[in-house]
PAZAPA-4460 file (N, C-alpha, C; in steps of 0.05 Angstrom, whole numbers, plus 32768, in hexadecimal, padded with zeros to 4 digits):
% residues 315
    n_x    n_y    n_z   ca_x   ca_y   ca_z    c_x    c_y    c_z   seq   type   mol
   8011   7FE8   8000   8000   8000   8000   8012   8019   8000     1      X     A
   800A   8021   7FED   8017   804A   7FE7   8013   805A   7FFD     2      X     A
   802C   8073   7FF8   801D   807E   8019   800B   8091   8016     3      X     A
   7FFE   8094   8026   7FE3   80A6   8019   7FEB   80C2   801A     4      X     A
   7FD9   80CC   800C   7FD5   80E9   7FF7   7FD4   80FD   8006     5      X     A
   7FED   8110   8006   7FE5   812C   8016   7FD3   8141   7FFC     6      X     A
   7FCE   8141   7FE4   7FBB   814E   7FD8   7FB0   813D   7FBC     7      X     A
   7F91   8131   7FC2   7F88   8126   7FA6   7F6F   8139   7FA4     8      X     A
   7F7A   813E   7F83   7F68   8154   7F77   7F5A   813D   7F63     9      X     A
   7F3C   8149   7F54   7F39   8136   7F43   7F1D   8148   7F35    10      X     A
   7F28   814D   7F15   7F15   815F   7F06   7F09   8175   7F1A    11      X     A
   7F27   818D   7F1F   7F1D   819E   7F24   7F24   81B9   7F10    12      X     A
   7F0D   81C0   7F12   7F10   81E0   7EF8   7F02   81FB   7F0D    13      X     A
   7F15   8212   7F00   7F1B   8224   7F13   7F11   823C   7EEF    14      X     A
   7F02   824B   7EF2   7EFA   825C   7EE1   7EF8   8278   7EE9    15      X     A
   7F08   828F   7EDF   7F00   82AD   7EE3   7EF2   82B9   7ECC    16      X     A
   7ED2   82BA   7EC9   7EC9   82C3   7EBA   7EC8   82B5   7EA0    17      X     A
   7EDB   82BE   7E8C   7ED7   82A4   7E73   7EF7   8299   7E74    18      X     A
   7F08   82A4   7E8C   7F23   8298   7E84   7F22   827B   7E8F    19      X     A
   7F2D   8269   7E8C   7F26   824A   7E9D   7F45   8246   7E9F    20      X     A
   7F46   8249   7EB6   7F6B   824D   7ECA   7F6E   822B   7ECC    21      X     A
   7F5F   821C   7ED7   7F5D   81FD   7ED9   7F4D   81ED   7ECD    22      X     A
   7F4B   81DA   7EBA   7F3A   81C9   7EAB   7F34   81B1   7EAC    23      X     A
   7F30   81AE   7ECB   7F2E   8186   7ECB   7F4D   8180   7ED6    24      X     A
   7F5B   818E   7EF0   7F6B   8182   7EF8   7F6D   8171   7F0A    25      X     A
   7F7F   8157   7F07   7F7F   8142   7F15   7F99   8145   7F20    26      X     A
   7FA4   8143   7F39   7FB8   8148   7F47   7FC2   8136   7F5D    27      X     A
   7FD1   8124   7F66   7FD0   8115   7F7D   7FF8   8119   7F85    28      X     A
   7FF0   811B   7F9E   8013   8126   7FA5   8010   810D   7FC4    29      X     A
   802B   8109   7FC3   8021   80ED   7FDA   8037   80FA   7FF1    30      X     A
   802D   80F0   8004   803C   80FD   801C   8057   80FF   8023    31      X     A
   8064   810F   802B   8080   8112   802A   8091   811C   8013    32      X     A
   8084   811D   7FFB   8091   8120   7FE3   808D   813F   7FDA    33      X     A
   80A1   813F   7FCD   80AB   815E   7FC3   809D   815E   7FA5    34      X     A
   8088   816D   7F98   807C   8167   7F89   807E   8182   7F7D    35      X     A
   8086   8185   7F5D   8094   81A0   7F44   8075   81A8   7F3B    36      X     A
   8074   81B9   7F2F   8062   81C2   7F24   8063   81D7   7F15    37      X     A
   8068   81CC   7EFA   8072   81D2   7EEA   8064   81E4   7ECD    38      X     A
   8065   81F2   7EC0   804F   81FB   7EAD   8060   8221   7EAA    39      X     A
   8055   8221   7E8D   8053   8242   7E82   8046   824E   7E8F    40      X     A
   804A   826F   7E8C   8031   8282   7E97   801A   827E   7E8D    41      X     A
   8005   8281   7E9A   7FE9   827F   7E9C   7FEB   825E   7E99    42      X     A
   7FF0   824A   7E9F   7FE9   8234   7E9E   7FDE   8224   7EBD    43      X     A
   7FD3   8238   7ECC   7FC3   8233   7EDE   7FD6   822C   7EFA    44      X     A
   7FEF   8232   7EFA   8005   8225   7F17   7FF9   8238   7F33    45      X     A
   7FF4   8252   7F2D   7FF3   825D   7F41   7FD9   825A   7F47    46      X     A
   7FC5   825C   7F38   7FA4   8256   7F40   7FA6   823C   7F51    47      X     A
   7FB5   822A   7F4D   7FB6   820D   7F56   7FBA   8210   7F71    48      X     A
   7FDB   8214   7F72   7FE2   8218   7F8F   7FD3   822E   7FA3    49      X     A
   7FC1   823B   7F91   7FAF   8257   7FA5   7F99   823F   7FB0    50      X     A
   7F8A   822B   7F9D   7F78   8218   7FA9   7F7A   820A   7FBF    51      X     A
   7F98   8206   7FBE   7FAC   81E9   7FD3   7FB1   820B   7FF0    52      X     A
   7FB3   821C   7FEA   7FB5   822F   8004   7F99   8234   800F    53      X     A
   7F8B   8230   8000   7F73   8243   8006   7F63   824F   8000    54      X     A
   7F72   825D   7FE5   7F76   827C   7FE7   7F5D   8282   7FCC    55      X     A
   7F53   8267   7FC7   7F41   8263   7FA9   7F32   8249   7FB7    56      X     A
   7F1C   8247   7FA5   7F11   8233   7FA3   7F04   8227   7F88    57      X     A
   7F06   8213   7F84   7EFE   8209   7F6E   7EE8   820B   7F5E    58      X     A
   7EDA   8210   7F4D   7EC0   820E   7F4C   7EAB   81FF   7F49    59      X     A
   7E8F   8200   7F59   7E82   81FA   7F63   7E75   81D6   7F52    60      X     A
   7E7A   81CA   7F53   7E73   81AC   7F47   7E8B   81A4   7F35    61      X     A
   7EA2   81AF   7F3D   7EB8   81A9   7F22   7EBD   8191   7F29    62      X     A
   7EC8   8181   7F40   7ED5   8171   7F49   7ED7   8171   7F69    63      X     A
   7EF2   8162   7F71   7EF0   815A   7F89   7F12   8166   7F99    64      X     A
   7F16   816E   7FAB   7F30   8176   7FAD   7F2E   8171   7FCF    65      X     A
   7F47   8159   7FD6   7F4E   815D   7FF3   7F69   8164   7FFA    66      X     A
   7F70   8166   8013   7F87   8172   8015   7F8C   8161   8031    67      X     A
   7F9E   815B   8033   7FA6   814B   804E   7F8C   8135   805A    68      X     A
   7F7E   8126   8047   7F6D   8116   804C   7F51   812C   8053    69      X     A
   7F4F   813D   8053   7F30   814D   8052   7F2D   815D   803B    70      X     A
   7F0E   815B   8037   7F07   8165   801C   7F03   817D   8029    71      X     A
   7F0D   8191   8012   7F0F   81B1   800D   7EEB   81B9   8010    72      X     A
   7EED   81C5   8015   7EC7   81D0   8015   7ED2   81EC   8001    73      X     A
   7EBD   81F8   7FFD   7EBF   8211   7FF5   7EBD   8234   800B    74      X     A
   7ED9   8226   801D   7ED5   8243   8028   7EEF   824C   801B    75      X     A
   7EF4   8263   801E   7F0E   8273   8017   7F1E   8269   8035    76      X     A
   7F2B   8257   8038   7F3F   8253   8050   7F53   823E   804E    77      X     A
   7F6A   8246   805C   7F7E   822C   8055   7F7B   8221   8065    78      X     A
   7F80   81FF   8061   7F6F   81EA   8062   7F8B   81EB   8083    79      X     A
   7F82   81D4   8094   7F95   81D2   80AC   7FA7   81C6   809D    80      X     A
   7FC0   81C8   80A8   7FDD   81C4   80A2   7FE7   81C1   808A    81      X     A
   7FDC   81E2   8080   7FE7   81DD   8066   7FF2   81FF   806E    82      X     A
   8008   8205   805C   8012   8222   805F   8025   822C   8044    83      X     A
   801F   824A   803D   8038   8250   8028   8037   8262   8021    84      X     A
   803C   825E   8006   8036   8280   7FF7   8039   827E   7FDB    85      X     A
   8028   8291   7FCF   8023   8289   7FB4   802E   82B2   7FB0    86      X     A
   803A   82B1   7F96   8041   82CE   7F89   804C   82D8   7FA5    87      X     A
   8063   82C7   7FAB   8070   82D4   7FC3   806F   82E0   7FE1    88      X     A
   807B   82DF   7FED   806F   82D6   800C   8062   82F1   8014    89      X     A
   804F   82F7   8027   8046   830E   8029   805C   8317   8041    90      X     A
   805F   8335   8046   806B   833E   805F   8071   8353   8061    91      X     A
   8078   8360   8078   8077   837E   807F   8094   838C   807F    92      X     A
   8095   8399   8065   80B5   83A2   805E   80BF   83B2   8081    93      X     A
   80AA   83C5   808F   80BB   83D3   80A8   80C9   83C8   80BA    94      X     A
   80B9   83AE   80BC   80BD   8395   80CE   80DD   838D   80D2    95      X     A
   80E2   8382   80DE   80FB   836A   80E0   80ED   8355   80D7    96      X     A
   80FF   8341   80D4   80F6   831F   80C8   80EA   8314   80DE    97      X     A
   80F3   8319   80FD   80F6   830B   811C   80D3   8319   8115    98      X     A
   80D1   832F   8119   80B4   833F   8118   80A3   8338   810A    99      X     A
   80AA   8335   80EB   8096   8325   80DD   8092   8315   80E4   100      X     A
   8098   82F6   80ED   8097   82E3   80F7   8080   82E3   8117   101      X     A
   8090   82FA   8120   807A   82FF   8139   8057   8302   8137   102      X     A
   805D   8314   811F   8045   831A   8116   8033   8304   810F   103      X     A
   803E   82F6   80FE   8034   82E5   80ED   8024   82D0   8104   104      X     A
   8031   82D2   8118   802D   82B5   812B   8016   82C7   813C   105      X     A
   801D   82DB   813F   7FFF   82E5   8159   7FEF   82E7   8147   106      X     A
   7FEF   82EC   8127   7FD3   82F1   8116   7FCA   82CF   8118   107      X     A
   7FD9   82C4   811A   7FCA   82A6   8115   7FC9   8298   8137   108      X     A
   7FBF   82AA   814A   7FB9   82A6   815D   7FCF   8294   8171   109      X     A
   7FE2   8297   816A   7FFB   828E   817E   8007   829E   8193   110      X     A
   801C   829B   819B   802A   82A4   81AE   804C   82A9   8195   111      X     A
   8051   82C2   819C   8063   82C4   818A   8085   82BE   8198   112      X     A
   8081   82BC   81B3   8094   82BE   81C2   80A0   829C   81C7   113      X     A
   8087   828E   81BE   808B   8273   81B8   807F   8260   819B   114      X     A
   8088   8272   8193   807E   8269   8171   8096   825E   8166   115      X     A
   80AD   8258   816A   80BB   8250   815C   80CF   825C   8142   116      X     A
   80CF   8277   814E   80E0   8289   8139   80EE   828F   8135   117      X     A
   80FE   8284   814D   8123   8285   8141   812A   8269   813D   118      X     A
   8123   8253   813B   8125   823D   812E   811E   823C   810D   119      X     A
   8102   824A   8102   80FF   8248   80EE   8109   8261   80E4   120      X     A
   8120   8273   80E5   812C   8285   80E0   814B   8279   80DA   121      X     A
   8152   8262   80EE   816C   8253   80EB   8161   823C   80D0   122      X     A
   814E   823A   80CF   8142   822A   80BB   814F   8239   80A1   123      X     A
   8145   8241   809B   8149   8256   8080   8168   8260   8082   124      X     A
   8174   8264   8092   8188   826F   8098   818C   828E   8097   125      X     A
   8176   829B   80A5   8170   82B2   80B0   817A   82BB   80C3   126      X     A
   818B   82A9   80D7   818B   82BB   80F3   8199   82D4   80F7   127      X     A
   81B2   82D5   80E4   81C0   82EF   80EF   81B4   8305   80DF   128      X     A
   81A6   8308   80CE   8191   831F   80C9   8172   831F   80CF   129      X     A
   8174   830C   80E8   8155   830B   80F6   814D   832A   80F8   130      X     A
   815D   8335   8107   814D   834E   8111   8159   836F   80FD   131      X     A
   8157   8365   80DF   8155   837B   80CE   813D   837B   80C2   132      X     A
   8141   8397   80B5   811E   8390   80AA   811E   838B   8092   133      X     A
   8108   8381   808C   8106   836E   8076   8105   837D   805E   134      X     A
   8102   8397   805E   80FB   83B3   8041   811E   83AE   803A   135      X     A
   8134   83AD   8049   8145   83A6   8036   8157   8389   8035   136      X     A
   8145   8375   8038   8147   835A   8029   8146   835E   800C   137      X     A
   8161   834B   7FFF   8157   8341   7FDD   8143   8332   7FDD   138      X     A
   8137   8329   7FCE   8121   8312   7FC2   8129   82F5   7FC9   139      X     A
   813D   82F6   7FCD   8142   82DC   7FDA   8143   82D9   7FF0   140      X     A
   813E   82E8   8004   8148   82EC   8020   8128   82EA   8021   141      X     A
   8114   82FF   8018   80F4   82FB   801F   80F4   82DE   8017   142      X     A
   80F3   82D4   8003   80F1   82B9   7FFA   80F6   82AD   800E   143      X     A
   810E   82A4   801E   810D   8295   8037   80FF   829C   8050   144      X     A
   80F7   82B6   8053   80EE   82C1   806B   80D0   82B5   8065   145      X     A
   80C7   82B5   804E   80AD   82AC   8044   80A9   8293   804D   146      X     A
   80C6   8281   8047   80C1   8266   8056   80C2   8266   806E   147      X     A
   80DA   826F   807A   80D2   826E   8095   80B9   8273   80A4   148      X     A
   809F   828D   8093   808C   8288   809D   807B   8277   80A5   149      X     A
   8078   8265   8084   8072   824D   807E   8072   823C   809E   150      X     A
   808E   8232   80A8   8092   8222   80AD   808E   8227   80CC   151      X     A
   8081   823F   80D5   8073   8244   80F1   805D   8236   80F3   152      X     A
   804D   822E   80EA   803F   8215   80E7   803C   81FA   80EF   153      X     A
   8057   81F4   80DF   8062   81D8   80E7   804D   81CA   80D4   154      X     A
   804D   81D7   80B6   803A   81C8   80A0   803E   81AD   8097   155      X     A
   8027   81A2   8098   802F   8183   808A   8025   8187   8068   156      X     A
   8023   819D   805C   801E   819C   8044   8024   81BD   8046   157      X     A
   803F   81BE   8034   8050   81DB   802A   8044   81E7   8015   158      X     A
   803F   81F4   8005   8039   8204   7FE9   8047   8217   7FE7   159      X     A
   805F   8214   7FD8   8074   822E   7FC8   8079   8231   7FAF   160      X     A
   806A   8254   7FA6   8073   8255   7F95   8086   8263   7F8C   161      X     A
   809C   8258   7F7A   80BC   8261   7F71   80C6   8266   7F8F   162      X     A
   80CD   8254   7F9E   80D8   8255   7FB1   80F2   8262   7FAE   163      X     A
   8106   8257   7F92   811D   825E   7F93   8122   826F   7F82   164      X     A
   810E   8282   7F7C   810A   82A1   7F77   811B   82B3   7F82   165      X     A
   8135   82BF   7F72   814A   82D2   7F84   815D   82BE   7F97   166      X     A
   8154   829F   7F96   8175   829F   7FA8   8189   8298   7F99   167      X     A
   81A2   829E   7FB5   81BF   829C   7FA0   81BF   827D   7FA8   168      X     A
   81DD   8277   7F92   81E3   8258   7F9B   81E0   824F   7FB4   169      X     A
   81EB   825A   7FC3   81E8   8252   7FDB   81CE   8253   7FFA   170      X     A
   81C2   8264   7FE3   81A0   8265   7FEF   8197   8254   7FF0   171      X     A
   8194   824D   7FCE   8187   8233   7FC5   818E   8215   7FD5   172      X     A
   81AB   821A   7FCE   81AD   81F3   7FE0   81A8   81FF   7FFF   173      X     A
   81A1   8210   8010   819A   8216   8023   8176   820F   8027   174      X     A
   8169   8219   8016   8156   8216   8015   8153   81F7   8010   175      X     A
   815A   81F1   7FF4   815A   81C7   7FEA   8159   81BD   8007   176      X     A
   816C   81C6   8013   816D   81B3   802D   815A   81B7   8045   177      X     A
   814A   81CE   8044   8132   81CA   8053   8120   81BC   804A   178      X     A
   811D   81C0   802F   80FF   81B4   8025   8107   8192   8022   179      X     A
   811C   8188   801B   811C   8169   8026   8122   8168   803D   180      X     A
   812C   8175   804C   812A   8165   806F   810B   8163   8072   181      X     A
   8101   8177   8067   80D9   8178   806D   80D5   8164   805B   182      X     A
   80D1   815A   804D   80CA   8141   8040   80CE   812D   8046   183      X     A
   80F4   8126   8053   80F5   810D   805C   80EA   8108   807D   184      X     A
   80DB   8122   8086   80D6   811E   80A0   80AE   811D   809E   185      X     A
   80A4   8115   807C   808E   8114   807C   807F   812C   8071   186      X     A
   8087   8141   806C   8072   815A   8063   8073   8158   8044   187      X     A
   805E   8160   8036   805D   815F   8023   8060   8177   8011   188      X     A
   8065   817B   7FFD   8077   8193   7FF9   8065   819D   7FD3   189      X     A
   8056   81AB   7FD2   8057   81B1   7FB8   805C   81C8   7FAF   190      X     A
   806F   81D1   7F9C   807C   81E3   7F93   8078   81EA   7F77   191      X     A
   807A   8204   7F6E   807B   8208   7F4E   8099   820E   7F48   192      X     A
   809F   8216   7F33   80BD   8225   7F2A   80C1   821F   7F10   193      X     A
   80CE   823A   7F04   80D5   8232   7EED   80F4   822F   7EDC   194      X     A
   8100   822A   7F01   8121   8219   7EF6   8115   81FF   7EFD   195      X     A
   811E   81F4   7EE0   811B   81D6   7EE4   8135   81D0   7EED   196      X     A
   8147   81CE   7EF7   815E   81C4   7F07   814F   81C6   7F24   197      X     A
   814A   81DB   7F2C   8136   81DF   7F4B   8120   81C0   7F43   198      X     A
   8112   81C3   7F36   8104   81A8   7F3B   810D   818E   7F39   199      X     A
   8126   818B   7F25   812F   8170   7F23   813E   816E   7F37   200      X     A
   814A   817E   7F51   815C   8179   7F61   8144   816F   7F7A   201      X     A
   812D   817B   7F76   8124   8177   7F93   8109   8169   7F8C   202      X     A
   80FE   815E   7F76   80E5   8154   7F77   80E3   8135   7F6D   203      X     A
   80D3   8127   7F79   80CB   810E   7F66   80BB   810C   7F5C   204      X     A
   80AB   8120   7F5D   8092   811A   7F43   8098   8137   7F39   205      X     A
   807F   8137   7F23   8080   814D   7F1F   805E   8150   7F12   206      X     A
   8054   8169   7F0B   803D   816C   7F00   803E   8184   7EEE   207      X     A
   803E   8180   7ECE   8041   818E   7EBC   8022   819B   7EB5   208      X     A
   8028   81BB   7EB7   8005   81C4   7EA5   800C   81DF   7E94   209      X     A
   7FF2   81D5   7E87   7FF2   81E6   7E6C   7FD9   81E6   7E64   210      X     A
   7FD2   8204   7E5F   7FBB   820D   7E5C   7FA3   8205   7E74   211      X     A
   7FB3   8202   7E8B   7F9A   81FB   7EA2   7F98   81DB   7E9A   212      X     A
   7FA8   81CB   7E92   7F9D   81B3   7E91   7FB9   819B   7E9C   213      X     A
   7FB5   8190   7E9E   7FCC   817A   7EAC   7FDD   816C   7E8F   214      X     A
   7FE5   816C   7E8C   7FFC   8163   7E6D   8017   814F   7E79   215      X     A
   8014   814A   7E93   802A   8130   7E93   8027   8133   7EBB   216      X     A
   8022   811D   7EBD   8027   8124   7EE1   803A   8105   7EEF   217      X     A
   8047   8101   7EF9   8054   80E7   7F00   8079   80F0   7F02   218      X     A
   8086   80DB   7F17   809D   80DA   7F15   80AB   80E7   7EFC   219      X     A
   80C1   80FA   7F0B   80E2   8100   7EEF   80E8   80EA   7EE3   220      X     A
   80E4   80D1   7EEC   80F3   80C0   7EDD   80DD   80B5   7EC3   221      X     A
   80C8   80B8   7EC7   80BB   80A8   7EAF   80B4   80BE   7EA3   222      X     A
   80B8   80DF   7EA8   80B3   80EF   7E97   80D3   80F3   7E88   223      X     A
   80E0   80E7   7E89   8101   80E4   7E80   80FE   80CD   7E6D   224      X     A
   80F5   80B6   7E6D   80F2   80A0   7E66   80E2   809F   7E50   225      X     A
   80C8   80AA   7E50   80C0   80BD   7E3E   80B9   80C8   7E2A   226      X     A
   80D6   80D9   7E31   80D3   80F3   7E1F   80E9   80E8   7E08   227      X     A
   80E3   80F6   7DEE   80F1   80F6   7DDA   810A   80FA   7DDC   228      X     A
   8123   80F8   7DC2   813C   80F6   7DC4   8147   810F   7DCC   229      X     A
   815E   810D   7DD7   816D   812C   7DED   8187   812C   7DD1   230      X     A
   8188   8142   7DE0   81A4   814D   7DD6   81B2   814A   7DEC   231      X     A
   81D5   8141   7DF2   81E4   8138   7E03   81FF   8144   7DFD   232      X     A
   820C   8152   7E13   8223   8154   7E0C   8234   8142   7E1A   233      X     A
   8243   8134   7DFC   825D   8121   7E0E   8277   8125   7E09   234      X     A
   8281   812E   7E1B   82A0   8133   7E20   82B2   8117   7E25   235      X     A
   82C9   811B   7E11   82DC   80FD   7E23   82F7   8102   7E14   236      X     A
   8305   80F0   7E18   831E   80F2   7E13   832F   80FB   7DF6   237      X     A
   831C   80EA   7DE6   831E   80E6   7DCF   8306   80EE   7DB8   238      X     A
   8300   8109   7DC0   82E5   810E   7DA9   82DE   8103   7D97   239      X     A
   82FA   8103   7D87   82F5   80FE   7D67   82EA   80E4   7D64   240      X     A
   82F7   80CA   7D7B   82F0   80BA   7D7B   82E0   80AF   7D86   241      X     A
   82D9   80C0   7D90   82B4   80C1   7D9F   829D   80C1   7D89   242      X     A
   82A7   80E1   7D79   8290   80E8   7D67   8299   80D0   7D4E   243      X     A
   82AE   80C4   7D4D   82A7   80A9   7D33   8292   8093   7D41   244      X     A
   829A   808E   7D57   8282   807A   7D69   826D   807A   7D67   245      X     A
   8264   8093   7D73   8249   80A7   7D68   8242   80A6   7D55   246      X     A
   8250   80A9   7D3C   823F   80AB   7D24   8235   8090   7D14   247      X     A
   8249   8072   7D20   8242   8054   7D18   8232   804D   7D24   248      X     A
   8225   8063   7D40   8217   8053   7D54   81ED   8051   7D45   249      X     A
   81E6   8039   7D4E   81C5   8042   7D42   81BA   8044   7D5C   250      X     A
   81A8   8062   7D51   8199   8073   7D67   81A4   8087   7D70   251      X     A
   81BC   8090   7D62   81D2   80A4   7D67   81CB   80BC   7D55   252      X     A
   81D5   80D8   7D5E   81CA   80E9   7D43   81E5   80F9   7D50   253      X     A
   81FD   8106   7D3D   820A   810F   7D4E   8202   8131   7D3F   254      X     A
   8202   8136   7D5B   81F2   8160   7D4D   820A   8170   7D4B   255      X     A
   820D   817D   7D3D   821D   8199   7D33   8219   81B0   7D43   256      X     A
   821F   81AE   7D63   8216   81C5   7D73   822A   81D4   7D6F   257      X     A
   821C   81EF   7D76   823A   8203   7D77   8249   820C   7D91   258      X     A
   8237   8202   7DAB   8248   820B   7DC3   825C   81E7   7DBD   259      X     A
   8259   81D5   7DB1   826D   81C4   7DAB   827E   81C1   7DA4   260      X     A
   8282   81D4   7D90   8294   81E4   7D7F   82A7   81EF   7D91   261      X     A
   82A4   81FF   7D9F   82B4   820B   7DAB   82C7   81FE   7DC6   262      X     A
   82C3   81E3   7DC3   82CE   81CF   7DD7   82D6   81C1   7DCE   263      X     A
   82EA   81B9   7DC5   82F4   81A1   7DB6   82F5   8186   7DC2   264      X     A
   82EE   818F   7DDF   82E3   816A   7DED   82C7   815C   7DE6   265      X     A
   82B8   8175   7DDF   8298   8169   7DE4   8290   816C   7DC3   266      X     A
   8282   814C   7DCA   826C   814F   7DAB   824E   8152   7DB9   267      X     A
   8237   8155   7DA6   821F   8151   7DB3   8217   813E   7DA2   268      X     A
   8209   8130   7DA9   81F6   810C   7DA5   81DE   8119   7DAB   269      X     A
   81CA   810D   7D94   81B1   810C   7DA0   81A4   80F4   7DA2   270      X     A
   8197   80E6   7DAE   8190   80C6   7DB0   8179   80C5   7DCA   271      X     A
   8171   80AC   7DD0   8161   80A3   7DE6   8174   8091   7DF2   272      X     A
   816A   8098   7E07   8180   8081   7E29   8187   8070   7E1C   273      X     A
   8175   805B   7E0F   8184   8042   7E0E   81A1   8040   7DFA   274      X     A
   8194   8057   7DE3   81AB   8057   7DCE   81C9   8067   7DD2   275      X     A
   81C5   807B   7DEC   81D4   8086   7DFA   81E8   8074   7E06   276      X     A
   81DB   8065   7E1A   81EA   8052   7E2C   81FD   8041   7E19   277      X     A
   81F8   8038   7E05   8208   8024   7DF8   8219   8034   7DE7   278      X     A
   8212   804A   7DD8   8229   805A   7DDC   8242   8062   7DEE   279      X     A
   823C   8067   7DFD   8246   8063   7E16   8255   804B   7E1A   280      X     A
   8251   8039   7E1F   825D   8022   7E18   8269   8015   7E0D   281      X     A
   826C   8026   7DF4   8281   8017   7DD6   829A   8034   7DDF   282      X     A
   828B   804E   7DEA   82A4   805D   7DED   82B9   804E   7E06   283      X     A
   82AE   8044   7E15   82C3   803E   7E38   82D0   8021   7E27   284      X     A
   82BF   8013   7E13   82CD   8000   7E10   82E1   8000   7DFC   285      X     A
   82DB   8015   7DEA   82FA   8029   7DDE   830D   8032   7DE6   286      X     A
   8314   8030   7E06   831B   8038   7E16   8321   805A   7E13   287      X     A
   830D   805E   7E0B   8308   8080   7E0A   82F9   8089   7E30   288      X     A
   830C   809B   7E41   82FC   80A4   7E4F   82E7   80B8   7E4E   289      X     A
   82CD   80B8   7E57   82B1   80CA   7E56   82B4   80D7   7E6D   290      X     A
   82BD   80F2   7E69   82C5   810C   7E80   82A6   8113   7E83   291      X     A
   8296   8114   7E76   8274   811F   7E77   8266   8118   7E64   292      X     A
   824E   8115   7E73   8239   810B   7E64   821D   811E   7E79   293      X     A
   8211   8131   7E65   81F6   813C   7E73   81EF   814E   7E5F   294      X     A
   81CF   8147   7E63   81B9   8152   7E4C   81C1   816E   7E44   295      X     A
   81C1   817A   7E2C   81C3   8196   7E2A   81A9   81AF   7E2D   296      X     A
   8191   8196   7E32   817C   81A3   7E3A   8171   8189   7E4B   297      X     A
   8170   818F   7E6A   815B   8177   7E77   8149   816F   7E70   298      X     A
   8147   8153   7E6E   812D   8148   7E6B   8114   8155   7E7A   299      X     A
   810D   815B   7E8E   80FA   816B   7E9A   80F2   818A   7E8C   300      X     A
   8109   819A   7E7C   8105   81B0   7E6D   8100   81A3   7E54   301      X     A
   8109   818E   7E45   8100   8189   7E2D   80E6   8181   7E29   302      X     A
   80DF   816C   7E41   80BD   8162   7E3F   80AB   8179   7E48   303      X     A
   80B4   818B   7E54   80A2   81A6   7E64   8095   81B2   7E46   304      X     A
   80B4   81BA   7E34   80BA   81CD   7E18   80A1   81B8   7E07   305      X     A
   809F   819F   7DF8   809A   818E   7DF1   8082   818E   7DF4   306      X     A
   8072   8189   7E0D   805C   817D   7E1B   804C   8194   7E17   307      X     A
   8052   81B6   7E20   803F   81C5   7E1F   8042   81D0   7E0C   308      X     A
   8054   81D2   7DF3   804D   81D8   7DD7   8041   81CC   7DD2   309      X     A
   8033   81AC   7DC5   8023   819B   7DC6   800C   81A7   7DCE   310      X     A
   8009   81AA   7DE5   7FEE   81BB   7DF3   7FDC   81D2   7DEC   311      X     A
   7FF6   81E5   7DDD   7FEE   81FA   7DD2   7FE9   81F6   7DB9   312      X     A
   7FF5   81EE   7DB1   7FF2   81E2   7D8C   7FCF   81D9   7D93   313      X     A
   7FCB   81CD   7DA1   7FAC   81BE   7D99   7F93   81D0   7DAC   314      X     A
   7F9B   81E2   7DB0   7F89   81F4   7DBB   7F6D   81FE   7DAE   315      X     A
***
């Protein structure tokens, strides 16, 4: 038995007037897991995650939507233990971060003096600018303070969107590493973004939309598996004798790139896994060493690019 569902949605449509933001979405994110959500502008991400906060409701006979095992009714309210922020965290530029946080906890009827706010400030890695104010934070700095709000709660179901909006390198694997310690400790996590490296580093599923409609939802790996042939750059010892390999190999296409050009280690291949791998194979057994091998566009950006052209084409 699977572990059960922190959100199953099922034919729900969300309509403003004659725009239709959602068309019959089916959604299921299972507990603990870090779940992408993925899609162009206007393709319904933020209407979605406003449903999963609260902050919307579906309309009236579309479908069925629960969230942590209870069905959504139609009030405007976020559901218990769910917390986040959609189009960026709200907060009071005069404030300090320590202040906002205070705030945030006596509006939601706590005790701020025991809310837990210099823990979820060390969370984010906030503490030594706890007590500046937040009007001159970058975008990445609110971005985490946004989580840290989040995580006054103690949510078993997260909603962020572009979490890693404005951080630097070192934000980001700062952040990566909150949102899987919260997953492997059970919370369930759904996120939008539109670096696909941010989702392939931190998600196992994923849920692709376009035009308000669902166009691929399931594990990175079977949306990799998939998808049509990649372009690859492979670097190794012996190019030349790479790209003759390459070109005897069947299922091989060797491409004429031009950032290739300018490296005299790397050719680009275009092929599917299996015809890749055995490439691969006749090079190590050439005794040619393979210094690199990785997509020149991710599989997750190529099926995204792919999947919702398709979508729009048949509109």
């Amino acid at each position: 038995m699977g572990k059960p569902l922190a959100v199953r949605a099922r034919g729900i449509t969300k309509c403003f007037g004659d725009v239709v933001a959602l068309d019959g979405i089916d959604l299921d994110v299972t507990q603990g897991q870090i779940h992408g959500l993925v899609g162009p502008n206007g393709a319904g991400k933020t209407t979605l995650l406003g449903l999963l906060l609260g902050l919307a409701v579906a309309d009236s006979g579309s479908g069925s939507l629960e969230i942590l095992g209870t069905p959504v009714g139609r009030a405007l309210a976020a559901p218990d233990g769910v917390a986040g922020f959609v189009d960026g965290p709200g907060l009071y530029p005069w404030l300090s971060a320590r202040q906002n946080l205070a705030a945030l906890a006596t509006l939601r009827g706590g005790d701020a003096r025991s809310a837990g706010i210099d823990d979820v400030l060390g969370q984010v890695g906030l503490t030594d600018v706890a007590d500046d104010r937040v009007r001159g934070f970058s975008l990445g700095m609110r971005q985490r303070l946004g989580l840290a709000a989040a995580l006054l709660t103690k949510p078993r179901l997260l909603v962020l969107d572009e979490p890693s909006n404005g951080l630097d390198p070192a934000g980001k694997r700062h952040v990566h590493g909150v949102l899987n310690r919260l997953a492997a400790d059970g919370t369930s996590v759904v996120l939008s973004s539109h670096r696909m490296d941010d989702l392939e580093e931190l998600c196992s599923e994923v849920t692709i939309l376009a035009t308000g409609r669902v166009v691929f939802s399931g594990p990175l790996s079977k949306l990799a598996a998939e998808n049509r042939d990649l372009d690859y750059r492979l670097r190794t010892s012996d190019p030349e004798a790479a790209r003759r390999l390459a070109a005897d190999a069947a299922g091989i296409r060797v491409v004429d790139d031009t950032g290739a050009r300018r490296d005299a280690e790397v050719i680009v291949v275009r092929a599917l896994v299996p015809a890749l791998d055995e490439l691969v194979a006749r090079i190590v057994r050439s005794g040619i060493a393979v210094r690199e091998l990785a997509p020149v566009v991710s599989p997750l950006e190529a099926a995204f690019l792919a999947l919702t052209e398709q979508q729009e084409a048949g509109r």
